[in-house]
N, C-alpha and C positions, 0 to 999 in steps of 0.2 A: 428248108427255105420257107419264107411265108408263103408262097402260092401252098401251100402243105398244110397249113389251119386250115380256110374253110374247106377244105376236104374231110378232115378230118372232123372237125363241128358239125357236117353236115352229116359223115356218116356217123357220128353217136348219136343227132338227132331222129336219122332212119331208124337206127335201133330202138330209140326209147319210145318211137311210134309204133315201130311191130313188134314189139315187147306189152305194150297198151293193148293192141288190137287181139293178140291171142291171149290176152287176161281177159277181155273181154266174150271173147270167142269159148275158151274155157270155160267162164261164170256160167252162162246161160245155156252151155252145153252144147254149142251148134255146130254138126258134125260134118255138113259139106255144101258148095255152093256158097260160101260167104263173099261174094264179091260183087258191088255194086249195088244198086238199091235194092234192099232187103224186101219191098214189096212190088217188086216187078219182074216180071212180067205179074199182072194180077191174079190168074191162073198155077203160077209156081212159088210163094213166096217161098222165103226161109222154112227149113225143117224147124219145127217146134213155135214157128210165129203168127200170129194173125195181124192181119192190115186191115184197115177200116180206109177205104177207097171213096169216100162218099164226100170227099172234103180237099183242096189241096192246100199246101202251106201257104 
């Protein structure tokens, strides 16, 4: 039925996003904790990352 695409478009677009994010995650090696801003709380960032806190977007 068509109510059956965008389900369908939606979940290959889930995948091709968490397919992205663990190539990512892979590249740079990052072994646990990857969720949410990668430099926050300012005391715990990501393993293996440094944040430069002196500035915001």
């Amino acid at each position: 039925s068509a109510s059956l695409v965008p389900i369908s478009f939606v979940n290959v677009l889930l995948l091709i996003a968490v397919s992205a994010i663990m190539a990512i995650k892979e590249y740079y090696q990052l072994k646990k904790y990857w969720v949410a801003d990668p430099c926050l709380p300012q005391n715990s960032p990501w393993d293996g990352l440094t944040c430069d806190n002196s500035s915001t977007p």
